[in-house]
N, C-alpha and C positions, 0 to 999 in steps of 0.2 A: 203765407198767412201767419204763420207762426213767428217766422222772423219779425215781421210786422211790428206784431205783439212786445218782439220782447228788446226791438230798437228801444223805444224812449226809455228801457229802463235801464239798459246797459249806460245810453246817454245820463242817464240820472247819478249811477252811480260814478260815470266819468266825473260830472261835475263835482259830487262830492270829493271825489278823488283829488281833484285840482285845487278846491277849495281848499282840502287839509293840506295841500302840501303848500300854499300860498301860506298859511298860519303858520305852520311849521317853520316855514323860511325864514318870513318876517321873526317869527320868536325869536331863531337862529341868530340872524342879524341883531336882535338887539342886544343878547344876552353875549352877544360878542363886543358890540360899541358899550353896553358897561362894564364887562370885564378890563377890555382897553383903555374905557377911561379910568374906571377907580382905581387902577396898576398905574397912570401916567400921573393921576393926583398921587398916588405913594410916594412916586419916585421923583417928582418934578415938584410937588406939596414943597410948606414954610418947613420941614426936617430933614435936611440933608442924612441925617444920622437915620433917621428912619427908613429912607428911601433908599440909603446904603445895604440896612439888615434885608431889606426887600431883597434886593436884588442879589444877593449873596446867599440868603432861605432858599432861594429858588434857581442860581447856579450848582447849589448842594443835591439837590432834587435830580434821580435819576431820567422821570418821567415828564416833568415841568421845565428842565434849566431854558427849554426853547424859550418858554415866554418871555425871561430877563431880555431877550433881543427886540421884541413886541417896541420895547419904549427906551431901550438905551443903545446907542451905538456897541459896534463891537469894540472899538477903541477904549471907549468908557467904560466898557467892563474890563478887559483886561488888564487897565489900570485899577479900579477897582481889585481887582482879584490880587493885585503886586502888591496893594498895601497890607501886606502882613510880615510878621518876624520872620527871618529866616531862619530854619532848621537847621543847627550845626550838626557836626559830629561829634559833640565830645564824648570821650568814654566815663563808661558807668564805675564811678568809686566804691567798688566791692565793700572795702573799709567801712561804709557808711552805713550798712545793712548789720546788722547782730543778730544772726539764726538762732533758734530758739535749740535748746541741745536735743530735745526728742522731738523728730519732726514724724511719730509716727498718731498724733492727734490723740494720745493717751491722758495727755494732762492738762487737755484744754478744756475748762469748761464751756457750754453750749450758753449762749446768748441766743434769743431769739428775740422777734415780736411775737404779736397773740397768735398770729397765725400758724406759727409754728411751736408752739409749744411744745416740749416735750410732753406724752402722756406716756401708759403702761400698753398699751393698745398692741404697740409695733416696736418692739425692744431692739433689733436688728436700726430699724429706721431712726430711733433715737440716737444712736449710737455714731451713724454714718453723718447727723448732725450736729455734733459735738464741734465745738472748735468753730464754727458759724454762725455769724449776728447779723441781723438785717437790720437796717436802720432807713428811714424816712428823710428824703432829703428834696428842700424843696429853695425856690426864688424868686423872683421876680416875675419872671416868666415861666416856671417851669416846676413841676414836682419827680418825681420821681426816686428809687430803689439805691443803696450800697448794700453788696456783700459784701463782709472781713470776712475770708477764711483766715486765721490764726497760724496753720500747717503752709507753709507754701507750696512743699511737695503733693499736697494735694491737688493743686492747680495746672491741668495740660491740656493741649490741644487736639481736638478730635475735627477729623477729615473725616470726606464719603471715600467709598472705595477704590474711586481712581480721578483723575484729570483728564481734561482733552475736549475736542470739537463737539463730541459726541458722546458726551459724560455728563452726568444731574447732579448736584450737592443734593444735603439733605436738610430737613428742618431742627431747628437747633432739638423737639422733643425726638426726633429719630435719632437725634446725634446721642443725647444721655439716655437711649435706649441701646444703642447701639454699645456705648463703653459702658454699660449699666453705671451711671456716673448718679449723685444727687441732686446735679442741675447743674446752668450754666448760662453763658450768654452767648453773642453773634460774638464772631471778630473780626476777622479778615476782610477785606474790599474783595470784588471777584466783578467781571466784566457783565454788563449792565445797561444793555445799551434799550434806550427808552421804557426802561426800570423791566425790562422782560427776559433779565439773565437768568439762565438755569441753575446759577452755581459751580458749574463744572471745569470755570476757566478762573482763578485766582487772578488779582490782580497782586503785583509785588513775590513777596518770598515766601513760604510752606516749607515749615521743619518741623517733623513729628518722628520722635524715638531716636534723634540725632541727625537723621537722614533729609536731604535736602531733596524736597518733594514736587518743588517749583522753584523758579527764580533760575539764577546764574550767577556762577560763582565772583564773577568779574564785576558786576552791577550792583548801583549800591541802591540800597532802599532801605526807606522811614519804615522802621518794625517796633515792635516788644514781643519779647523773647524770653524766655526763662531755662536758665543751666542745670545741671543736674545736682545740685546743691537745691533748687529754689530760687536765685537771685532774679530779678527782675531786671532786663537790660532793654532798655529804648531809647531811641532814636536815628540817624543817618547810619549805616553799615553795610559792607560790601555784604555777600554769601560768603566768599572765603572770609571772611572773619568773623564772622557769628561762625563757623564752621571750628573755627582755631579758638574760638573763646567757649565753646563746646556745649554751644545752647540747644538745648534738649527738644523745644518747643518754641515756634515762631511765627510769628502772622504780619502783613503789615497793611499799615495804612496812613498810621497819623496824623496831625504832629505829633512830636514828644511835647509834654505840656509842663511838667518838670524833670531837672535832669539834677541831679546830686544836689536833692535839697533846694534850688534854683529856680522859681516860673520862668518858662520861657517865655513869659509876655513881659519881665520887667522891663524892659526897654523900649519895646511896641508889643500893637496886638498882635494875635496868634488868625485874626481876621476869621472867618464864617460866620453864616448866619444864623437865626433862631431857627433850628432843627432837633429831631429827635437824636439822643448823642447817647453811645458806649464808650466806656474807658476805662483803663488797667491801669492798675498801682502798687506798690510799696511802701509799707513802713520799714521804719527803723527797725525793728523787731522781727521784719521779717514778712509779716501778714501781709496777705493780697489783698489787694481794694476792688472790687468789683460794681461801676457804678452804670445805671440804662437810667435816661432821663425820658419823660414821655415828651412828645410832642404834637404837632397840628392836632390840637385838641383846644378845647373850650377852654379847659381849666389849666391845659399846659399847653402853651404853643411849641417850645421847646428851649434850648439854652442856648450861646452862643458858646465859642472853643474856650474864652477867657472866662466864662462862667464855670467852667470845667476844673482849670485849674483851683478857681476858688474852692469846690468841693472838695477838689482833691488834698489841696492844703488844709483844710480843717478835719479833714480824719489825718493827718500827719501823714501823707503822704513822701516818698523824698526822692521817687522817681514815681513817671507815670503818661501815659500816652492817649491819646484819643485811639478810638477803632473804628469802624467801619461804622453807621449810623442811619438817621431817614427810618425808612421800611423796613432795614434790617433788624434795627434795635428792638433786643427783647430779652427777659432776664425770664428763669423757671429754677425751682426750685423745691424738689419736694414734692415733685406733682403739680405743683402748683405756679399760674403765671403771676409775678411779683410786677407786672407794668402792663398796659395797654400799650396794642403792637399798633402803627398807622399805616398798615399796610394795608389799600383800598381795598383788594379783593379778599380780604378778611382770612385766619387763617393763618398760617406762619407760612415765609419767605423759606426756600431751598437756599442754604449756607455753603460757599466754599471750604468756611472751617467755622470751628467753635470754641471758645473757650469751658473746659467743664471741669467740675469738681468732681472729686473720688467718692 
């Protein structure tokens, strides 16, 4: 009797059961035929040029590049992906750099913006920001942060505590917890596969305090690097020779975006897409360039590789590298975050390495 009873309502709630998931489906399916379509209007639309950045935005993308296949052959991307400059190796002209004679940050005065103001507050924290300007930099498509440090020895790279299968990076604020540093940004690439990397696997070369922490000696790979002078060196180089050129600190990822004064886009582009971008630099004087661009945002979608260089040549850059970027890119400073991060799950990204300040 009971059973009875409670048939038509178990049937009741079947139906509703079947009903939501019939709504569900169908929503599913649509929200997949206009995703499909408005990526096939992008890429197949009256802009070649646009339907290019499309597709290029989102081979950059650890978690999305699947969908560039959705609506273009394989062929046609990986031609796509070939039209960019090729990456030489030339070597960095020491010459061109003029270190500053006290690189111990005594005689630099503190630039900041409003946010950083020096006050009386924290006389210690004043102190550790001397020699540090932040500047606003913005384009077309994109705004975002430079740091100048002034000192360059101020400038090195922080690892989590080990590498391997079964090892986490950290987030770039544990990493300037960790070297009690002033701040800093992502660097390195590290293995990423459908954007769910731990960190714990580098992609390319890791040199920290001389010592060659990843990579192999034999293989060459796109880095920036810094010696124990401070010099700034990027682009193509085995491990043994950043080893013999006696670079202190090293990360890689690239391109090198200028090399001795030189964009490596004069003669073609440097190719990617509008993404969120980090990047490392040199002046003539010496000073680090420190730049995180924001991007998939409203107000910033992001930059392309040759928008990079443009930045970087207008702070007088005269070498200078892309880094690692997407959901890694994030700049701190002071306590304080200087960019919004696009990383979906809110939060900050675990880092294979870092670049951080003293």
């Amino acid at each position: 009797m009971n059973d009875n009873k409670k048939n038509p309502i178990v049937a009741k709630i079947g139906r509703i059961a079947l009903r939501s998931f019939i709504i569900f489906f169908i929503t599913l399916v649509l929200l997949f035929f206009a995703l499909y379509t408005a990526m096939f209007l992008i890429v197949h639309g009256p802009s070649p040029t646009v339907g290019k950045l499309f597709i290029l935005s989102l081979k950059e993308t650890s978690a999305g590049g699947f969908l560039a296949h959705w609506v273009m052959s394989d062929e046609e991307i990986e031609a796509l992906l070939a039209e960019k400059a090729t990456e030489e190796g030339e070597e960095i002209n020491t010459a061109l750099i003029k270190l500053p004679e006290k690189n111990d940050g005594e005689d630099f005065a503190a630039v900041t913006d409003p946010a950083h103001e020096n006050t009386d507050e924290n006389e210690e924290e004043n102190e550790r920001l001397r020699g540090i300007e932040v500047h606003d930099v913005s384009g077309g498509t994109y705004n975002g942060k430079m740091i100048v440090v002034k000192d360059p020895k101020r400038v090195f790279v922080g690892v989590p505590d080990r590498y391997g299968e079964d090892a986490k990076g950290l987030s770039l604020s544990a990493m300037i917890e960790k070297y009690d540093a002033i701040g800093g940004t992502n660097a390195g690439g590290f293995i990423d596969p459908n954007g769910t990397g731990t960190g714990g696997i580098p992609e390319g070369i890791v040199i920290e305090k001389g010592k060659l922490l990843w990579g192999e000696p034999n293989s060459s790979y796109s880095l920036a690097g810094l010696d124990g002078d401070g010099i700034l060196y990027v682009g193509k180089m085995t491990g043994a020779r950043a080893m013999e050129l006696g670079l202190q600190y090293a990360v890689s990822y690239g391109p090198a975006l200028i090399i001795n004064g030189e964009p490596c886009n004069a003669e073609r582009s440097l190719g990617g897409g509008i993404n969120p971008r980090t990047a490392i630099g040199q002046r003539a004087d010496g000073a680090i360039l420190l730049l995180v661009v924001n991007g998939r945002q409203i107000d910033s979608l992001g930059a392309t590789l040759d928008d990079l260089v443009e930045v970087m040549l207008s702070f007088g850059a005269i070498n200078a590298s892309n880094l690692d970027g997407g959901s890694s890119s994030l700049m701190k400073l002071d306590g304080e975050y200087l960019n919004t991060s696009s990383y979906i799950l809110g939060g900050e990204r675990v880092l294979a390495s870092t670049i951080l300040i003293h």
